[in-house]
N, C-alpha and C positions, 0 to 999 in steps of 0.2 A: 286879124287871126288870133286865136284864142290860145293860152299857153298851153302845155303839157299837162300842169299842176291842175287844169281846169278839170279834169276828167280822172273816173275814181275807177280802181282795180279790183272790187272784190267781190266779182260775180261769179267766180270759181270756176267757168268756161268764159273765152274767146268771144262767143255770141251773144251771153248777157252783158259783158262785157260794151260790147257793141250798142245793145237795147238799150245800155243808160248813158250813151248820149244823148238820149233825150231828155233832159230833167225836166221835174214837176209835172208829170203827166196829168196830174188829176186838176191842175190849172187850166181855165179856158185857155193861156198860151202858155204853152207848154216852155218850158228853155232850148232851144236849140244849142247843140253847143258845134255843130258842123255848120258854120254857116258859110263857109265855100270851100270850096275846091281844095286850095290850101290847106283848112281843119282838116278833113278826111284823110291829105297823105302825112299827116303827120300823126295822127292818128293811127292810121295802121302800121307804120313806121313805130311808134311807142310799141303796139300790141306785138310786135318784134314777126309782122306777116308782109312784111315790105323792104325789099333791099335799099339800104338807102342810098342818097342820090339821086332819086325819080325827078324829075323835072318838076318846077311848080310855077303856074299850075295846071292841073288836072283838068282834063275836058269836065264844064260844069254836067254833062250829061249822064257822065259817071259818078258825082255826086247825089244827083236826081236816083238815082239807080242805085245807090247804096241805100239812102233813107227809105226807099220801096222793101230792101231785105231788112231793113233794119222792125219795119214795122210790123212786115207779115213774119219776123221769125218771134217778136212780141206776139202778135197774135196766136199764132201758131200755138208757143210755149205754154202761155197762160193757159190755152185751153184746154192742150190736152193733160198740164198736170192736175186741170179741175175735171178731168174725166170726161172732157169733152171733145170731140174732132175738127179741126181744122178746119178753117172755107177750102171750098174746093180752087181757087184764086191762089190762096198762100200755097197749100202742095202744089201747082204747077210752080210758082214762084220759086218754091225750093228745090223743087226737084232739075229746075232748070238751072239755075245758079251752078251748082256744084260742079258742075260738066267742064264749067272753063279753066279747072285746076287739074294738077297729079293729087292722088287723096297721100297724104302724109302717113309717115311709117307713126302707129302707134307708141307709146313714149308713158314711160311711170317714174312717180317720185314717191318720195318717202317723207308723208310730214306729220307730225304729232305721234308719230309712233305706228301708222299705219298708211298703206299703200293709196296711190292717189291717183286718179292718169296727168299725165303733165300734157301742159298749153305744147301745140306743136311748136315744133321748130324749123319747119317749113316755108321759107320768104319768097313770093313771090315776083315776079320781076316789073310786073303793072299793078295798078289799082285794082283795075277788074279781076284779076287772079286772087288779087288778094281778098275783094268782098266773095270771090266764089272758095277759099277755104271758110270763113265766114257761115257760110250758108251750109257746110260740108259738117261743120263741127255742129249745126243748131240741129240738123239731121240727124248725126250719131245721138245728140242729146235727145231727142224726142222716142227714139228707139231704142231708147235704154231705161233700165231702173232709174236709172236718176233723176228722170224728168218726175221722179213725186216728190223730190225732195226740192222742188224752185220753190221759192217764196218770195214775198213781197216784202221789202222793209217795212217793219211795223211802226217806227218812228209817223207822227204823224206830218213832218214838212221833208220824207224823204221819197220813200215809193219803190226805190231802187230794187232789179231783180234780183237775186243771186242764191246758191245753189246750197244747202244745206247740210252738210258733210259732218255736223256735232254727232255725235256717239246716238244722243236720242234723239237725232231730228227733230227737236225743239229751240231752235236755235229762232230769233225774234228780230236780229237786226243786222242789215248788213256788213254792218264793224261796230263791233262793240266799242272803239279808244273812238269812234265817231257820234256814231246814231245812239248806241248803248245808253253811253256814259254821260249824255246831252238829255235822253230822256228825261234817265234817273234824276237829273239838277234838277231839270223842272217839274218832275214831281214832287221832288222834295221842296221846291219854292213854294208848290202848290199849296202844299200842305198848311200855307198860312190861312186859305179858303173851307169852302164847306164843300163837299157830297162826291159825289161821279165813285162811291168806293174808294177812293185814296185817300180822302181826308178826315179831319172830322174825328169823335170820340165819345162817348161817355160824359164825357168832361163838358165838352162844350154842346154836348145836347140837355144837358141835363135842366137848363131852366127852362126852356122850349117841354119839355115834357112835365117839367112842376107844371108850368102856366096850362097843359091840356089835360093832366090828372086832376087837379082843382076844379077846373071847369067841369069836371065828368064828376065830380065827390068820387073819385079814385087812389087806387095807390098807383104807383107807376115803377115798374120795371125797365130800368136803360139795358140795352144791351151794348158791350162793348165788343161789336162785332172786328174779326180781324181785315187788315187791308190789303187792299191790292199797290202795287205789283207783288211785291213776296207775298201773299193770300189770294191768289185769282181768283173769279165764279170757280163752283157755288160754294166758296168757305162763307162768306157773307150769309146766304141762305141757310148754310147746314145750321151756323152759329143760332141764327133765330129760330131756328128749329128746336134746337136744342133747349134753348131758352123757355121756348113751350110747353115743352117736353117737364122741363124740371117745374115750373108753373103746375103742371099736371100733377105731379109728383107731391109737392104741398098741400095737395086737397083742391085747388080749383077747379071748378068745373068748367069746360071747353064755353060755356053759354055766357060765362062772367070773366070772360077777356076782351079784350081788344086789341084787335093789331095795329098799331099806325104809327108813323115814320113820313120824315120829311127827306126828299129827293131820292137821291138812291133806297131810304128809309123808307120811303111811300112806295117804292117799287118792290121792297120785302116785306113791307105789310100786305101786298095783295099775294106776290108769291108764294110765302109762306103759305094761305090758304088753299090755293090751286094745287100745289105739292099734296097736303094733306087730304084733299077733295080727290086725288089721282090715286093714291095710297087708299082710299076708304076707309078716313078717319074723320073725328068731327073736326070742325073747324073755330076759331073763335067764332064770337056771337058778335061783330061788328070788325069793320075797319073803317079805319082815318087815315086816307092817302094823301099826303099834301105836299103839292109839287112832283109828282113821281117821274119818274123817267121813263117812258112807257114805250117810247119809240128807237131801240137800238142803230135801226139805219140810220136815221138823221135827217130824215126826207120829209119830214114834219116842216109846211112853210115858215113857222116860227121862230126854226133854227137862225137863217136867215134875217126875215123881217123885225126881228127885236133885239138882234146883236146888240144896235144901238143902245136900246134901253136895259136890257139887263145887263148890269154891273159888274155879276160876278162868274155868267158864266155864258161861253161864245162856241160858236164849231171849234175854234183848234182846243179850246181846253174840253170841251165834249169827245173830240178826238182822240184827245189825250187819256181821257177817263177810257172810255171805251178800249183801247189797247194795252191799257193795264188790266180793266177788269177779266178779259172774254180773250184770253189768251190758247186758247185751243187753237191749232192749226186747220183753218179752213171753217171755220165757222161761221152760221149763218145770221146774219144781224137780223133778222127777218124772223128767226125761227120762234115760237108763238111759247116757249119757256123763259125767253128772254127778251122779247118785245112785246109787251103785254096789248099793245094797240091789234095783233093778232089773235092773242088770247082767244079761249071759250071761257065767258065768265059766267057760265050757267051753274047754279047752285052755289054763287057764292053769296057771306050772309048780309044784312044790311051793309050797303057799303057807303060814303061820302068823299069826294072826292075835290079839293081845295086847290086851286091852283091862280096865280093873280097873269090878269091879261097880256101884260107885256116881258113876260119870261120866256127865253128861248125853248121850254117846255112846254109852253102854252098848247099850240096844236096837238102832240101826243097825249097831253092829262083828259085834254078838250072830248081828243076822238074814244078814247077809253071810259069815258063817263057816259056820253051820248049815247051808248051802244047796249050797255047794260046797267050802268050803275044808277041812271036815271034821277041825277043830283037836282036842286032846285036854285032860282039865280035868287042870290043877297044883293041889298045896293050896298053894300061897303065888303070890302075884300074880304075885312076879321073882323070875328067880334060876334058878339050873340046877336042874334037878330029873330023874328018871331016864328020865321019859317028855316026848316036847317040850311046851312049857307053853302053856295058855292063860290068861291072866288074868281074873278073875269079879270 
């Protein structure tokens, strides 16, 4: 039997509550944390929906029959606060559930200075009473304003539901003294790395762009774009924009730039021009994308298949970048402003596009070149060669 302490409180309803005893959903095996009969009444015993004293243990078949609500009031939830409806499966499931209880007298508290509804206080005298308050509370939640405010912990090894009650419904993580404050550390360890938006500077791009303005007979302009977390999409983009902007402002002509940037850098060296091209302005007169990050989802087989070989960067620290960058509530990793593998890259100007074969970016640089950029293959990753080079 698993203790008390195993299981976390801060789903802001009873029913999310509930949902996250399942941890790590996004793992092929998920964590169980009810693995019998026993877990369950003590668990709802904690959740203060269980007289205590119940017998233990519980017919397993009312375990089996909890985890059935446990999933369809997950399903349920997620879907309709993404604007979507329910299987027709989970509404019977739920509407059926609720019948085996008295519905509890509604109940409010007072916290941070403003009004809240409070957890019932309603104990039921069986199990099954108590998963049908359960199912009673996932109900009211789904028929109410509040079901827009569920979110998913943004931490990337948490996933946790829970209910968003901050002033601007921009709240990111299920406890901040937990998920929050665990992020922040290891973004800030990150920070010893290069790219995803979090790291990285001026500073330390600065001989990587000596060595590509040299090569062009250029000058070269760093931009010392700001970071995320505190700087989310798109201050990064505005910043190179900006940056253009004042390029323009000096007497350059849009024909005698070049945008290019490595990783997150290769991904604002194409942006920047798309923005500009959307706007009906000219564009620079080339980019140099090298290594970009083109594929927001992460669905690129590369991600994956070259963990191994690249060094410095794997899914959970791409995870990691991505949740700091793209901090909008509900947003789509897919949408073709921020996954450039969607893009329309019609009327964009000469482009090249550099990426080395066994990079967890590989597939995204791979698919985004193939399609329009039309780069040609080098036999050496870098370096001049007699035809313009792409890196494999």
């Amino acid at each position: 039997m698993v203790t008390d302490d195993t299981w976390i409180w801060d789903g802001g309803r009873v029913c999310l509550d509930f949902t996250n005893t399942l941890r790590h959903r996004w793992r092929p095996t998920p964590g169980e944390t009810l693995r019998n009969p026993g877990d369950l009444t003590l668990w709802l015993q904690r959740a203060g929906l269980l007289t205590p004293g119940i017998p233990d243990p519980v017919d397993a078949a009312v375990l089996a029959s909890g985890r059935r609500l446990r999933e369809a009031v997950d399903r349920a939830v997620l879907a309709v606060s993404d604007d979507r409806l329910p299987s027709s499966s989970d509404v019977v499931l739920l509407n059926e559930s609720p019948a085996e209880a008295p519905r509890p007298a509604p109940q409010i508290a007072v916290k941070d200075g403003h009004l809240e509804p409070a957890s019932t206080t309603t104990m039921a005298p069986d199990p099954a009473t108590a998963l049908a308050l359960i199912a009673q509370d996932a109900v009211d939640l789904l028929l109410s304003t509040e079901i827009r405010r569920v979110r998913v912990c943004g931490a990337d090894t948490c996933a946790l539901r829970f209910l968003d009650r901050s002033p601007a419904h921009n709240r990111r993580w299920c406890s901040m003294s937990r998920c929050g404050n665990r992020t922040k550390v290891r973004l800030h360890q990150a920070r010893a790395r290069l790219g995803g938006s979090v790291t990285a500077s001026m500073h330390s791009d600065r001989k990587a762009a000596g060595h590509i303005a040299k090569a062009a007979g250029a000058r070269s302009l760093v931009v010392d774009f700001r970071l995320a977390p505190e700087h989310p999409y798109p201050a990064q983009l505005d910043d190179a924009e900006t940056a253009y902007r004042w390029l323009l402002s000096q007497g350059y002509e849009p024909r005698n730039i070049g945008s290019t940037g490595h990783s997150i850098g290769g991904t604002l060296a194409v942006m920047l021009p798309l923005r500009l091209l959307a706007q009906g302005e000219a564009t620079p007169g080339a980019i140099v994308s090298v290594s970009p990050w083109t594929d927001l989802t992460l669905q690129n087989a590369s991600v994956d298949e070259n963990e191994d070989n690249d060094k410095m960067l794997s899914r959970n620290t791409l995870e990691l970048f991505r949740g700091a960058w793209l901090q909008e509530p509900g947003v789509d990793f897919a949408d073709p402003k921020i996954s450039l593998v969607n893009a329309d890259l019609t009327g964009l100007p000469p482009t090249i596009v550099l990426y080395g074969e066994y990079e967890t970016l590989a597939s995204g640089s791979a698919s985004t070149s193939a399609r329009e950029l039309k780069p040609h293959r080098a036999e050496r990753p870098f370096g001049r060669t007699a035809a313009p080079p792409r890196c494999r």
